[in-house]
C-alpha positions as CSV (number, residue, x, y, z in Angstrom):
1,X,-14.1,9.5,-11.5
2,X,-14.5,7.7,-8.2
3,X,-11.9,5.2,-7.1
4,X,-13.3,2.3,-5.1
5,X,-11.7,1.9,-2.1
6,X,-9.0,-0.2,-0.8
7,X,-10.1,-1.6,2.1
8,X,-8.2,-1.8,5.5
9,X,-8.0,-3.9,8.3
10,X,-6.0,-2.6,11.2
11,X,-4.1,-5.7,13.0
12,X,-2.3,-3.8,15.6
13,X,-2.1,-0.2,16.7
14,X,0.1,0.7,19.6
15,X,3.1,2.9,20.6
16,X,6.0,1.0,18.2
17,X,3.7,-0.2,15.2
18,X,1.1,0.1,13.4
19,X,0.2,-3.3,11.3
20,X,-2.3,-3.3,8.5
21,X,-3.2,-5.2,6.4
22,X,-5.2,-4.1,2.7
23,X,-6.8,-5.2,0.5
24,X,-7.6,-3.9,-3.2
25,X,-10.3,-5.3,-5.7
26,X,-9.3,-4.7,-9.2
27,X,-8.7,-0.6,-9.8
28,X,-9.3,0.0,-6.4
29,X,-7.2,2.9,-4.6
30,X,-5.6,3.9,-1.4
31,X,-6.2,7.8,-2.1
32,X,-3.5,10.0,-1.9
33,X,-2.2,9.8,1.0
34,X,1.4,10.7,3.1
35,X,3.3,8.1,5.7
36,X,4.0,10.0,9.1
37,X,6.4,7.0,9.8
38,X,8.5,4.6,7.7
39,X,7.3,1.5,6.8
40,X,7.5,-2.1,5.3
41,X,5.3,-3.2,2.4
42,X,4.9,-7.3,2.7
43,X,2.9,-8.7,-0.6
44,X,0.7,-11.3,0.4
45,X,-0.5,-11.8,-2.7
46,X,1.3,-10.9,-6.7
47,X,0.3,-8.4,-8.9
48,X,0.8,-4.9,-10.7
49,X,0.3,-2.1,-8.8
50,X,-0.1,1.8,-9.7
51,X,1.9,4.4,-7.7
52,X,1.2,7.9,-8.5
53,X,3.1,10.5,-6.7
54,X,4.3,14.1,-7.3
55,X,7.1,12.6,-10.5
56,X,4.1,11.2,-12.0
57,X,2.7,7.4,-12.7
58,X,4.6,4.5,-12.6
59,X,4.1,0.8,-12.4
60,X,4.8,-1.5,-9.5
61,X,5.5,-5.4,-10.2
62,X,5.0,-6.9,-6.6
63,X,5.6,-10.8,-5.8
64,X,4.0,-12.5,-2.7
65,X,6.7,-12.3,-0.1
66,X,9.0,-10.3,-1.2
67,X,8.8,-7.1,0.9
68,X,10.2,-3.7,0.5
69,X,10.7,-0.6,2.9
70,X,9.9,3.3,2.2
71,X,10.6,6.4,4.3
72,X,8.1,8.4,5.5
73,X,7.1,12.2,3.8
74,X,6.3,10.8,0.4
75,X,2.6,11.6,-0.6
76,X,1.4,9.1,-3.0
77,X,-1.4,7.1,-4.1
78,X,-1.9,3.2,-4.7
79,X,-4.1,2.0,-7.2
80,X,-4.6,-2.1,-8.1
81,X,-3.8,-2.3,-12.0
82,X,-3.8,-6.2,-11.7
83,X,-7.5,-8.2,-13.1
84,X,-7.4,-9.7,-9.7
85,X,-7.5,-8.9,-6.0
86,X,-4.2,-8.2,-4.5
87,X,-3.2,-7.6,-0.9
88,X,-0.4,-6.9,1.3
89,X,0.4,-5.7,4.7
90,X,2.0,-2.5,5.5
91,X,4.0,-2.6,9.2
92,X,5.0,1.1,10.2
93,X,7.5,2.0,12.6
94,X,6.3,4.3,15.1
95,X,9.5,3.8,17.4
């Protein structure tokens, strides 16, 4: 089965960061993918997210605001389980 898409929106790209912001309709995915750098996940919106990674499935409650930080090297992907859209911005650290 096919995954739409998350869908991106690059706010800043240079040498120290790299600022996006996404956005998920309802079941949409990130594909797996792996973080070069580590990186702050801000929720702009709430909602329930799936993370699947090499452990296995798990579900991610996420409230507007309320960010978290990750290293880089994990390979994982992000899937919207929430009814609604849901969005945050991601902020990696290049430097």
């Amino acid at each position: 089965m096919n995954a739409i898409p998350a869908v991106p929106d690059v706010q800043r790209d240079d040498e120290r960061l790299c600022i996006t912001e996404w956005r998920f309709a309802p079941g949409a995915s990130t594909g797996w993918h792996r973080h070069a750098y580590d990186y702050v996940v801000v929720p702009i919106t709430t909602g329930t997210l799936l993370i699947r990674d090499a452990a296995g499935e798990k579900h991610a409650e996420l409230v507007a605001g309320q960010s978290y930080s990750r290293p880089a090297g994990v390979e994982h992907e992000v899937i919207n389980a929430s009814g609604h859209e849901f969005a945050f911005v991601e902020i990696e650290l290049k430097a």
